[in-house]
OpenMM code with the backbone's topology and positions (N, CA, C; nanometers):
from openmm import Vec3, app, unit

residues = "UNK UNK UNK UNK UNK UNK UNK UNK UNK UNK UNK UNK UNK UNK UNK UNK UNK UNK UNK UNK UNK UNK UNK UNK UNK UNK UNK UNK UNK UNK UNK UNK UNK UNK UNK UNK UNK UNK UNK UNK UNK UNK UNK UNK UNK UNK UNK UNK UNK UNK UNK UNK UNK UNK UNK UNK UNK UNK UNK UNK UNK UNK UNK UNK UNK UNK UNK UNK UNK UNK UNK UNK UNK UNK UNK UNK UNK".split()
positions = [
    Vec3(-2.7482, 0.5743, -4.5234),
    Vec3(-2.7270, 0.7155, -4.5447),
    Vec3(-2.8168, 0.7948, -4.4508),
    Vec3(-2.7701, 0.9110, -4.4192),
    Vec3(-2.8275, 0.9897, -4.3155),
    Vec3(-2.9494, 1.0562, -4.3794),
    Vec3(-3.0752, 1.0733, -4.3224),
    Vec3(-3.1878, 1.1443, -4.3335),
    Vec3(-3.2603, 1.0624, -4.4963),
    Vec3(-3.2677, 0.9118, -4.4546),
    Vec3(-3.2963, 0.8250, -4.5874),
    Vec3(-3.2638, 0.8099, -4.7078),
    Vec3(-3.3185, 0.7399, -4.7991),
    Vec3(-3.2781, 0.6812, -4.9345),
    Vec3(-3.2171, 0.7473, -5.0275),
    Vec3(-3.1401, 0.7725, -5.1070),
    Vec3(-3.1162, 0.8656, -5.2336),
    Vec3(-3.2395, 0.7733, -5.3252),
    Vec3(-3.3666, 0.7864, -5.3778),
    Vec3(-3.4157, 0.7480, -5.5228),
    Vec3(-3.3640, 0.8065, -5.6465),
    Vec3(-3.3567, 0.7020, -5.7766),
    Vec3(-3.3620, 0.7443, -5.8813),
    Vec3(-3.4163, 0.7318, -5.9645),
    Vec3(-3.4380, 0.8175, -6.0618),
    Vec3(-3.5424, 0.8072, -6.1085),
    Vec3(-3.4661, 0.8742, -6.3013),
    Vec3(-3.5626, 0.8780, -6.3952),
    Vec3(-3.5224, 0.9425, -6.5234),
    Vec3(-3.6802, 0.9827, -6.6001),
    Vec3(-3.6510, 1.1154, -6.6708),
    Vec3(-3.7622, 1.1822, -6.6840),
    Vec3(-3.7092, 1.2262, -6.8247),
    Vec3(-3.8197, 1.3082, -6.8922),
    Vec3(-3.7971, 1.3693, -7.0501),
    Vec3(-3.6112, 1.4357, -7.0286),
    Vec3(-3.6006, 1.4404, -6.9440),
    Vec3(-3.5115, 1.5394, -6.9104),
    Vec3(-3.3189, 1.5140, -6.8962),
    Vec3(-3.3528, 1.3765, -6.8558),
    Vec3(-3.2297, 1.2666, -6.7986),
    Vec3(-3.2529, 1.2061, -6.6739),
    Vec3(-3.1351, 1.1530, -6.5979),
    Vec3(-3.1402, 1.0851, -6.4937),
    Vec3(-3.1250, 1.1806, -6.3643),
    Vec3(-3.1732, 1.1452, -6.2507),
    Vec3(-3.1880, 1.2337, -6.1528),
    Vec3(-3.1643, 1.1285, -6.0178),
    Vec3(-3.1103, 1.1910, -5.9259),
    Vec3(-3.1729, 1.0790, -5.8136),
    Vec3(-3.1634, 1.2195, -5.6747),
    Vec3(-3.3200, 1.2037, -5.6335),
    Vec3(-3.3217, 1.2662, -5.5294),
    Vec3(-3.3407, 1.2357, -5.3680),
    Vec3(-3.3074, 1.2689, -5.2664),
    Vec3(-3.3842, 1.2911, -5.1488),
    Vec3(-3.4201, 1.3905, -5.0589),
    Vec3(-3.5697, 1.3784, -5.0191),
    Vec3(-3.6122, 1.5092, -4.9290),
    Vec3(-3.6291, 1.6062, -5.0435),
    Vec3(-3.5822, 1.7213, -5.0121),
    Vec3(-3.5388, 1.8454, -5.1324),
    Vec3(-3.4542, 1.8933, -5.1533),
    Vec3(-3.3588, 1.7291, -5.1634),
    Vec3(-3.2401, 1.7866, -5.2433),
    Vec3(-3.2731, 1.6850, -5.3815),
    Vec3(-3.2066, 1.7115, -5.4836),
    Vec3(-3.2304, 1.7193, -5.6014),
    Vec3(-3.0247, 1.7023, -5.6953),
    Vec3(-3.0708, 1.6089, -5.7593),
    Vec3(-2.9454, 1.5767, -5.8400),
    Vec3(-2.9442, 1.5501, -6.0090),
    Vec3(-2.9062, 1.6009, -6.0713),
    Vec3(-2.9626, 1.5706, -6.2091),
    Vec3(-2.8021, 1.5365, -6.2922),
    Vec3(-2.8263, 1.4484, -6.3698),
    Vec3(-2.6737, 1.4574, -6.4357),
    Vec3(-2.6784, 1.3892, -6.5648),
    Vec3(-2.6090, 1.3422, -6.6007),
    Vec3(-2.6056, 1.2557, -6.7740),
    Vec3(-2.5314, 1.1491, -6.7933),
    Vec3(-2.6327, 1.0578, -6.8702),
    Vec3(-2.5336, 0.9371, -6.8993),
    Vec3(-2.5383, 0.8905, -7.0293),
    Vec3(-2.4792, 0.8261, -7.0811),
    Vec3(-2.4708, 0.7920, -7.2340),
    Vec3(-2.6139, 0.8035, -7.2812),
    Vec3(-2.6897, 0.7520, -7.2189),
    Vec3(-2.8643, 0.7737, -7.3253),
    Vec3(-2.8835, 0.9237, -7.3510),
    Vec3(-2.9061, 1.0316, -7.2266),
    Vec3(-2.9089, 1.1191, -7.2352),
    Vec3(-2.8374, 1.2085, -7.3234),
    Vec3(-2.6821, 1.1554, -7.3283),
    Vec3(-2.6046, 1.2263, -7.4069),
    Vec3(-2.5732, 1.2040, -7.5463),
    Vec3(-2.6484, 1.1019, -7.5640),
    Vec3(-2.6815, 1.0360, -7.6838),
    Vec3(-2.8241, 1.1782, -7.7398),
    Vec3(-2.9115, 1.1463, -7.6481),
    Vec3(-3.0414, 1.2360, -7.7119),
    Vec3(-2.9980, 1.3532, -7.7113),
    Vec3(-2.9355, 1.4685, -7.6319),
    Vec3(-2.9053, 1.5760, -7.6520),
    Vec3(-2.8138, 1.5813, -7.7950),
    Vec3(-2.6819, 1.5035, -7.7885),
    Vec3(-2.6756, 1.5305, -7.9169),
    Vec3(-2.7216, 1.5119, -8.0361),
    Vec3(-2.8233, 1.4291, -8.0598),
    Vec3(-2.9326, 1.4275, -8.1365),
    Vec3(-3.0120, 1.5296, -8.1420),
    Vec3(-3.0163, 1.6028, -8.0922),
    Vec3(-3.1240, 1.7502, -8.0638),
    Vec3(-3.0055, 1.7947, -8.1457),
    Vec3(-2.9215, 1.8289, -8.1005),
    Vec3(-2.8261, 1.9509, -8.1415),
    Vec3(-2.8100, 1.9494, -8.3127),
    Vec3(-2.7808, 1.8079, -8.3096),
    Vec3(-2.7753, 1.8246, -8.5098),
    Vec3(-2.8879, 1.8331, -8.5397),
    Vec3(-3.0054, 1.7569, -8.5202),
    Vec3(-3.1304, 1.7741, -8.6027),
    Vec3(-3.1714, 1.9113, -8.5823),
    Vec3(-3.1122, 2.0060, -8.4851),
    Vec3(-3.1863, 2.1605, -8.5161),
    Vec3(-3.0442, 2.2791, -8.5730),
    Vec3(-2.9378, 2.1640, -8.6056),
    Vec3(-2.8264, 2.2278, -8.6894),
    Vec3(-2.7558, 2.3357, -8.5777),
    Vec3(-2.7113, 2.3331, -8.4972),
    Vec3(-2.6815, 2.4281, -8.3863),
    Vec3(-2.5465, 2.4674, -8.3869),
    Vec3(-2.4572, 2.5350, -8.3265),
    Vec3(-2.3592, 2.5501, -8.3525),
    Vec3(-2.2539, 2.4092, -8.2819),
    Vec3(-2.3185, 2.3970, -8.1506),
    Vec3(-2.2777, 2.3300, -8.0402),
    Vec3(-2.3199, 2.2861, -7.9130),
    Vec3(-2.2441, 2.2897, -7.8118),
    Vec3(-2.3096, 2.2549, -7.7407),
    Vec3(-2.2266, 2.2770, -7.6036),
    Vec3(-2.2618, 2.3332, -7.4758),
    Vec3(-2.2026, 2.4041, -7.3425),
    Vec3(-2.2275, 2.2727, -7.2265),
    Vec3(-2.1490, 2.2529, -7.1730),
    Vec3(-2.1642, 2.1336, -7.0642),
    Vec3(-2.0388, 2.1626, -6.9492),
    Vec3(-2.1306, 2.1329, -6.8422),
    Vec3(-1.9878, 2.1325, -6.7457),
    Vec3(-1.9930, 2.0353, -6.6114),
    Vec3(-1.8909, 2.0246, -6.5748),
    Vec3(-1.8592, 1.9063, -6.4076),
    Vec3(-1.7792, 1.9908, -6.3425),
    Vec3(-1.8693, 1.9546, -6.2018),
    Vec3(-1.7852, 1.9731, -6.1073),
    Vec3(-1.6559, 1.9835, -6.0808),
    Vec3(-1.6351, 1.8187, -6.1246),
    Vec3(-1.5016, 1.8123, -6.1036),
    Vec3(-1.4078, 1.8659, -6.2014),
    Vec3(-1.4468, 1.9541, -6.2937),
    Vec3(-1.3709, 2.0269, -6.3995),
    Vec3(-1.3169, 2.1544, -6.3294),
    Vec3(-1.4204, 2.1425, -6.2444),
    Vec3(-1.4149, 2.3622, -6.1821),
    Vec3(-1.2731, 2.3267, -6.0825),
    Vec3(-1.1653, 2.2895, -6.1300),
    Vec3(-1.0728, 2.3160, -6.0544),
    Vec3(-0.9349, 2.4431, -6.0673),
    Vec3(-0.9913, 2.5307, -6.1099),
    Vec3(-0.9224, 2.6729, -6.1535),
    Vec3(-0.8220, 2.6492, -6.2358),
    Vec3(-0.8445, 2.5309, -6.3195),
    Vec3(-0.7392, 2.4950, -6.4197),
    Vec3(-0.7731, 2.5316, -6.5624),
    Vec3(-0.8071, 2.6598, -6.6058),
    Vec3(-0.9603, 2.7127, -6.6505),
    Vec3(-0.8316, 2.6451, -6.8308),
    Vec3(-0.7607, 2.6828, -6.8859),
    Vec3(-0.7325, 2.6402, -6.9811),
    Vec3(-0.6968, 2.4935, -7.0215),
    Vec3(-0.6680, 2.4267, -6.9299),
    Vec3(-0.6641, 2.2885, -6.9098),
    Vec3(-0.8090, 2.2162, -6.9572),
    Vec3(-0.9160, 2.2668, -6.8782),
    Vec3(-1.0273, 2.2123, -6.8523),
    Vec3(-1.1015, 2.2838, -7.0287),
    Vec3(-1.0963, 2.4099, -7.0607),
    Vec3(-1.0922, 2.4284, -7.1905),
    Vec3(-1.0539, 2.3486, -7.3186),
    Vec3(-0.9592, 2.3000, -7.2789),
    Vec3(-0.9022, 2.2114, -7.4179),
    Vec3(-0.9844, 2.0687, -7.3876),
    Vec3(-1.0124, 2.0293, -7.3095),
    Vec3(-1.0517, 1.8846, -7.2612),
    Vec3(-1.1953, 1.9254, -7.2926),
    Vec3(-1.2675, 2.0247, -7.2425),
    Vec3(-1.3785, 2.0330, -7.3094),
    Vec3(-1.4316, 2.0247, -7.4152),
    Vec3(-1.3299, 2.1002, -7.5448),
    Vec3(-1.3555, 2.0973, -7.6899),
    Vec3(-1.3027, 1.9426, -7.7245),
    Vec3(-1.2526, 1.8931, -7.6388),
    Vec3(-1.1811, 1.7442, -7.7258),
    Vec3(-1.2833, 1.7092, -7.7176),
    Vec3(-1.3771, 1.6604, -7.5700),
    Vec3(-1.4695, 1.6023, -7.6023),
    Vec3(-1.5759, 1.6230, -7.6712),
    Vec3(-1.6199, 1.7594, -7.6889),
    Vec3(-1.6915, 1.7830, -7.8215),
    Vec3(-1.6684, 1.7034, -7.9410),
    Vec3(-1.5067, 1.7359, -7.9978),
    Vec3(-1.4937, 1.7255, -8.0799),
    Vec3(-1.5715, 1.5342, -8.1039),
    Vec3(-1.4939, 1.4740, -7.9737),
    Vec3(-1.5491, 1.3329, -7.9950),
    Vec3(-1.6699, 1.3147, -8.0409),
    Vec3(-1.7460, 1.3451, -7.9421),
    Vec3(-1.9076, 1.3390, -7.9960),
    Vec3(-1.9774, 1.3724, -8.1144),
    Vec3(-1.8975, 1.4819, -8.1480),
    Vec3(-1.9643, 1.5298, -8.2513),
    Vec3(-1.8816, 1.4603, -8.3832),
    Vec3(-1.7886, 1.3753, -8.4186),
    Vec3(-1.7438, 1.3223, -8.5187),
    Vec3(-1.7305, 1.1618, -8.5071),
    Vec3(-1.7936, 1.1312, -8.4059),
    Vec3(-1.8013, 0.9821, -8.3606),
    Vec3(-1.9263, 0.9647, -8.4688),
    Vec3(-1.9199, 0.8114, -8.5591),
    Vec3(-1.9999, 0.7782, -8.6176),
    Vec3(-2.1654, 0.7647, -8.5598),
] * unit.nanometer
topology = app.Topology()
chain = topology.addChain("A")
for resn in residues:
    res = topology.addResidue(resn, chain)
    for name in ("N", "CA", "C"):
        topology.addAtom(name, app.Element.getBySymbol(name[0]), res)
């Protein structure tokens, strides 16, 4: 890869992998495991998340697919 390594790395925060000063942060099952653990133990309403690859001006499409997966998470045993 051009201008060296991508590292990765994971912090209080989630997984990240950077190089130079660029900077990448994103989520994977652990992470999304602990956030939703935050969310019920402080009783919240919900919860806002988004991808890239969602932002494709398919804004009601990408709406319904959003709440499904809520819905998953949040009623998955």
């Amino acid at each position: 890869m051009e201008g060296g390594l991508w590292i990765s790395g994971r912090n209080e925060e989630g997984p990240y992998v950077k190089r130079g000063d660029q900077w990448i942060g994103y989520d994977d099952p652990i992470s999304v495991k602990i956030k939703t653990a935050f969310v019920r133990a402080m009783g919240l309403g919900g919860i806002s998340l988004w991808s890239l690859d969602l932002d494709d001006f398919q804004v009601i499409n990408n709406i319904n697919l959003f709440f499904v997966s809520l819905k998953f998470l949040f009623l998955a045993p």
